[in-house]
N, C-alpha and C positions, 0 to 999 in steps of 0.2 A: 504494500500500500504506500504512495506518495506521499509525499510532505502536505500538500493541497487535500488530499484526501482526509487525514489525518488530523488537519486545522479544522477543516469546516464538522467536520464528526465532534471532534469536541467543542466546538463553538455550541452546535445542535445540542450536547449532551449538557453544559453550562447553560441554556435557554431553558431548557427542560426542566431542570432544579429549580430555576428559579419561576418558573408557573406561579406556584402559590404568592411568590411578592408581585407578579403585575396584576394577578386578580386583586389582592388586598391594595394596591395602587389605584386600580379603579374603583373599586368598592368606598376608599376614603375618598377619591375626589366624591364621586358622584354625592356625597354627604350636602357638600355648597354647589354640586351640579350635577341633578339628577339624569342627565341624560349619560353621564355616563357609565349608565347600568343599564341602557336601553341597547336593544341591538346589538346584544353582548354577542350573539350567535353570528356576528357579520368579524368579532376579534378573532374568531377561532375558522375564520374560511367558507363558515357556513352560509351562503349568498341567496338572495332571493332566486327562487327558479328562472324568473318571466326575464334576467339579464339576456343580453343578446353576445355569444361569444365571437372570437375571428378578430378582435377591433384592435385599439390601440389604448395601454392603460397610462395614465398620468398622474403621478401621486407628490400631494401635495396637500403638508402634513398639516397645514393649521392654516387660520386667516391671512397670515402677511402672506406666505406660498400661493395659497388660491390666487389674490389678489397678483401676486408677481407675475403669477403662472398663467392670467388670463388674456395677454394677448396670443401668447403661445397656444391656447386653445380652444381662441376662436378662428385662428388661422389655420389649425388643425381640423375646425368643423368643415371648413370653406376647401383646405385641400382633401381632403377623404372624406365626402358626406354621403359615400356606401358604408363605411365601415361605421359598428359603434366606436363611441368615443368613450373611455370610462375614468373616471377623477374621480379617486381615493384620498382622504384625509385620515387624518390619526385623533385629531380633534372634536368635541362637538360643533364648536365655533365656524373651526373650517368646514365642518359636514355644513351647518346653517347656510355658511356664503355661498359653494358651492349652491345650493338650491336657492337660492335668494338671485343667483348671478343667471341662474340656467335653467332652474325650472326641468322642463323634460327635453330640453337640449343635450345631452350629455348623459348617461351612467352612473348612477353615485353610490357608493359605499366604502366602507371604513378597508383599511388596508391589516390584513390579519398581521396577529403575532406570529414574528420570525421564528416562527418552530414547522419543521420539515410536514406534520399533519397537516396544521393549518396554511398552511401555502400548498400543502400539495392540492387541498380541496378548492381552494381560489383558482389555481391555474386550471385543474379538470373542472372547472364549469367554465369561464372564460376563457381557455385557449389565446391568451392574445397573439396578436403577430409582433408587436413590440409594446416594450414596459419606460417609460421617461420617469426618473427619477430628479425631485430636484435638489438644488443645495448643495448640504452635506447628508441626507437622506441614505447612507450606507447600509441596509443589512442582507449579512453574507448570506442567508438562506434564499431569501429571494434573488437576489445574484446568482446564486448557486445553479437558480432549477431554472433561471432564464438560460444561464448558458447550457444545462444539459439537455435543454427543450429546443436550443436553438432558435430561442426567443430572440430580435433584437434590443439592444440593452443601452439607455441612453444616459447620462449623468448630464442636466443642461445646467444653466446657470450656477455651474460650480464654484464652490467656496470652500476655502479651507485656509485659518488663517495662521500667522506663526504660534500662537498660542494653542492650536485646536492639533496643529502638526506637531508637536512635542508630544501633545496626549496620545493622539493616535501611534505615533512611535512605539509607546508603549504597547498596543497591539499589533502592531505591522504582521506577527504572526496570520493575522485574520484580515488585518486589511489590506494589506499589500495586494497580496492574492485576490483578491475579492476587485481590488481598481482592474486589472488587469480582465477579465472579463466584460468590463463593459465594449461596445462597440464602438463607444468614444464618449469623450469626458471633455462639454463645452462649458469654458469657463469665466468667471464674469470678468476678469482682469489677468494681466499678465504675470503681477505676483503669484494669486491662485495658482495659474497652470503650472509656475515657478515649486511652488510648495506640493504640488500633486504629484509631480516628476521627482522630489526630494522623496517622497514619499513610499515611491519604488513604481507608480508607474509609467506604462514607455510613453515615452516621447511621441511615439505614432499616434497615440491615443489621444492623447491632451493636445487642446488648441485654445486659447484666447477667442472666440465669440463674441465678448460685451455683454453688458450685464441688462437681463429683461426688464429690471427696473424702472428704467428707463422707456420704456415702450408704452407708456400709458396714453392715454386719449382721454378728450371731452365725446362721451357716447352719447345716442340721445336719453338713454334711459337714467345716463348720469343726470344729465339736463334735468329731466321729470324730477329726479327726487331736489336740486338744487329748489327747484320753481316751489315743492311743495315746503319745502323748511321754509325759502323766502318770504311765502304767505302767515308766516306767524312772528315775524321779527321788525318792527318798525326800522323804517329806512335809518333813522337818525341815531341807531343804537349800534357802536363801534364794537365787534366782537376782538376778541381773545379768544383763539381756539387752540387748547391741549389737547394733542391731541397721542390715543394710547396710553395714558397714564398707569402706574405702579403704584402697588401698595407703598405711602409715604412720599408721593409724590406731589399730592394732591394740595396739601397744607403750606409749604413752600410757595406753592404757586397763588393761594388763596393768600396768603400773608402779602405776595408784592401787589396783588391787586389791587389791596387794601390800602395799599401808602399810594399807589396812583389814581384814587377816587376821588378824592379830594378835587384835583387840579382835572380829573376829563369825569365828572356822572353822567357821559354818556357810554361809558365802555361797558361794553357786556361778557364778563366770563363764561366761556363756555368750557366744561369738562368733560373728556370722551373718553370712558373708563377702557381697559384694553382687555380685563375679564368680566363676562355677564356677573358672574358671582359675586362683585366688589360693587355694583349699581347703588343696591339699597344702603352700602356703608358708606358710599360718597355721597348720599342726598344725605344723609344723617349727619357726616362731619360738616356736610354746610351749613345744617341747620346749628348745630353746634357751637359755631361760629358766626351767630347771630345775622346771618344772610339769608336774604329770600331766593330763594330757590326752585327752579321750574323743573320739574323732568320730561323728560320728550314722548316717553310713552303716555303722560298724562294730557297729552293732545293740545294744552293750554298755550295761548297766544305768551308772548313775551310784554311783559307792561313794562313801564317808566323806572317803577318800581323792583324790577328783576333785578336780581346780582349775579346770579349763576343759571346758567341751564346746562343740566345735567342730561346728554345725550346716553340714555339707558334702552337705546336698541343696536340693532347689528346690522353693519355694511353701509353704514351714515356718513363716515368721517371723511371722507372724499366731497359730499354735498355740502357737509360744515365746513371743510377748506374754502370751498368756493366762496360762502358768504363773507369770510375772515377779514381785519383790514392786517391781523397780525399772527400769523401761524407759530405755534411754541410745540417742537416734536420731544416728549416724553422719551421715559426710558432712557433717556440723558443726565436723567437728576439723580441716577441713582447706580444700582452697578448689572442693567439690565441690560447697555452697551447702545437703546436708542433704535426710535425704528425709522421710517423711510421718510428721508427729505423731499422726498422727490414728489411725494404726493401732493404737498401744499405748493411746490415748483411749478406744477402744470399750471397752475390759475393765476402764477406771477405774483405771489406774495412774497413778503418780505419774511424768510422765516428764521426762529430763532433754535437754538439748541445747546444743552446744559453742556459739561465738560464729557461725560463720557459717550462718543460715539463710534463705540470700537467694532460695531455689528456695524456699520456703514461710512470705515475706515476709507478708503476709496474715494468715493463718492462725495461725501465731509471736505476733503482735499482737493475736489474741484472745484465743489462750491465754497469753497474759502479762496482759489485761486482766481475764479471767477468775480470775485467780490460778492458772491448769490447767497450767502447766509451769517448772520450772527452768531459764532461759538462762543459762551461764555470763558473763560477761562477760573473764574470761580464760580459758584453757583449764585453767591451770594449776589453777583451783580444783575439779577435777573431785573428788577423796578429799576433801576438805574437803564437799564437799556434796553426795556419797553418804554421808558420815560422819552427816551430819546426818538425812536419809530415812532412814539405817536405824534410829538410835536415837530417832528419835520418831515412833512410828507412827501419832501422829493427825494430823500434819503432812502425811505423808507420803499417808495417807486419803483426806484435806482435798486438796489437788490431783488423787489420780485423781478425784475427784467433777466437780471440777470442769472437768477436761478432758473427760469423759463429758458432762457437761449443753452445750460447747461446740459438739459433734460431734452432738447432739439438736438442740438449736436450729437448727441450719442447714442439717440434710437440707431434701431437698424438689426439688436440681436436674433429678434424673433423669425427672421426671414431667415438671418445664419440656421438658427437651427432646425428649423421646419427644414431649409436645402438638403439640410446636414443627414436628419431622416429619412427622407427620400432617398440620397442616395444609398444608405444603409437597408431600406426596407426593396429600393428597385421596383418600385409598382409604376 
């Protein structure tokens, strides 16, 4: 028996032991979110009958992933509208957006536990012709039975950062092997592909692509939802939109709003929590915090009187960018490492972001070379320099412009890798 043989056997037989911690992992979440004890029979492979097999599957484990992953497959519906299409999450959240985005366009269900039963019961009812993974999205079992099925095997908007290639080193037994079977590994930057090839895979494999991020659009459906939030928000009320927020994140931000009330009572806080679960504890610390407070599933118009509206539904944050005069990306304030700049870029606002944005390391350094965004360099100076964006409105201009022209410039990967499958699938 081979070294490959050998690794992935004990990978499977280490996956196996540990069954009873990812049941009791979903068992505690589902406690603050019930759905994650729903559809338990879709973790172990067990798939609705009525799927269509033959297609092509895309997985994409949470909200940011769908989100990143949907120009890629809507050019996927548009190039192969014979084949199904099927987009797997790991998440309740991302299971939500996917159906929120798609509706019955698309295939949906959870992506099973990497244990050799339940993959093998996913692949005998779906048979795909090829599986796109994104990210850093690695597991060696599904890898495994793509390559012994002669599935094609795609890694698209790869990441792998010097921080994440130290840890993996430490498995390289399992993942080395496991790169190496994909049919190629597109990546979102040339460090990436740099760190994927350190890693032990070849060179043939890995190319620099561009990052799908970047490939976003005003849809018309975006449009609709802008139009409908618009209609509750008085023209003359200056929003502040956080967006993504962390536990403890929230307070920080609520605190500089409150030193810049004074000098603008027209600015409106808006908070757009990043877990359903934390909704009901952010309308509470606002109330807490002696601020009135609206929340978005409460349907209620925004008065004079508002301080916060708490955006407490899913796949909004893109409509709330729009209205924005000043976007602040979360997940920066804390050591979550920040989520995507790029989102409030499309609408040309001027956007701000805390010291750490190590998850959009990259991207951060364009828009700071571009002059396209605010990084703090301490947290603290957050009301100091919203102070500044609101009372100079050409400043403030002046950055969304140029976050906008950042996010132009470097469209283009979706088309890379759509090509990229094609010529791997040959249809």
């Amino acid at each position: 028996m081979n070294k490959q043989k050998i690794s992935i056997r004990l990978y499977q037989l280490l996956i196996l032991l540990l069954v009873p911690i990812l049941l009791l992992v979903l068992i505690v979440r589902s406690f603050s979110q019930k759905e994650y004890r729903q559809r338990l029979s879709e973790r172990f492979g067990w798939l609705p009958s009525n799927m269509q097999s033959g297609g092509i599957v895309v997985h994409a484990a949470s909200v940011g992933e769908v989100i990143a992953a949907k120009p890629f497959i809507d050019k996927l519906l548009l190039t192969y509208p014979e084949l199904p299409i099927t987009v797997t999450t790991f998440t309740p959240t991302g299971s939500a957006q996917v159906k929120k985005l798609y509706i019955d366009k698309v295939q949906h269900c959870y992506l099973p536990l990497d244990i050799s039963f339940c993959v093998h019961l996913f692949f005998r009812l779906l048979k795909p012709k090829a599986v796109v993974l994104m990210e850093t999205e690695l597991w060696p079992t599904i890898i495994h039975r793509c390559y012994k099925s002669d599935v094609k095997l795609l890694l698209i908007n790869a990441r792998l950062s010097e921080k994440s290639l130290k840890s993996y080193k430490k498995l390289s037994w399992i993942i080395t092997p496991a790169l190496n079977k994909f049919s190629a590994i597109l990546c979102q930057s040339a460090d990436n592909a740099e760190h994927f090839i350190e890693m032990g895979a070849s060179a043939d494999l890995v190319s620099n692509s561009g990052n799908l991020k970047y490939d976003i659009s005003v849809t018309d459906e975006l449009q609709s939802s802008v139009s409908q939030l618009q209609k509750l928000v008085p023209e003359h009320r200056r929003l502040l939109v956080v967006g993504s927020t962390h536990q403890g994140e929230e307070l920080p931000v609520i605190n500089a709003y409150k030193q810049l009330q004074a000098n603008n009572p027209d600015i409106l806080l808006v908070l757009v929590p990043r877990h359903p679960e934390r909704f009901p504890g952010v309308a509470k610390l606002c109330a807490e915090q002696g601020l009135n407070a609206v929340t978005r599933s409460s349907q209620q118009a925004i008065t004079d009187d508002t301080d916060i509206w708490v955006i407490d539904t899913l796949g909004e944050l893109l409509a709330v960018y729009a209205l924005a005069e000043i976007c602040i990306v979360a997940g920066s304030f804390s050591d979550v490492g920040g989520h995507n700049p790029l989102e409030p870029a499309l609408f040309a606002k001027p956007v701000v972001a805390g010291e750490n944005m190590a998850n959009f390391k990259e991207i951060t350094q364009k828009l700071i070379s571009a002059n396209g965004i605010v990084q703090l360099e301490n947290n603290h100076e957050l009301a100091a320099k919203l102070h500044c964006l609101l009372k100079d409105n050409e400043l403030a201009t002046s950055i969304g412009k140029n976050a906008y022209d950042v996010v132009i410039a470097n469209q283009g990967a979706t088309g890379r890798c759509i090509g990229r499958l094609a010529d791997i699938l040959n249809l």
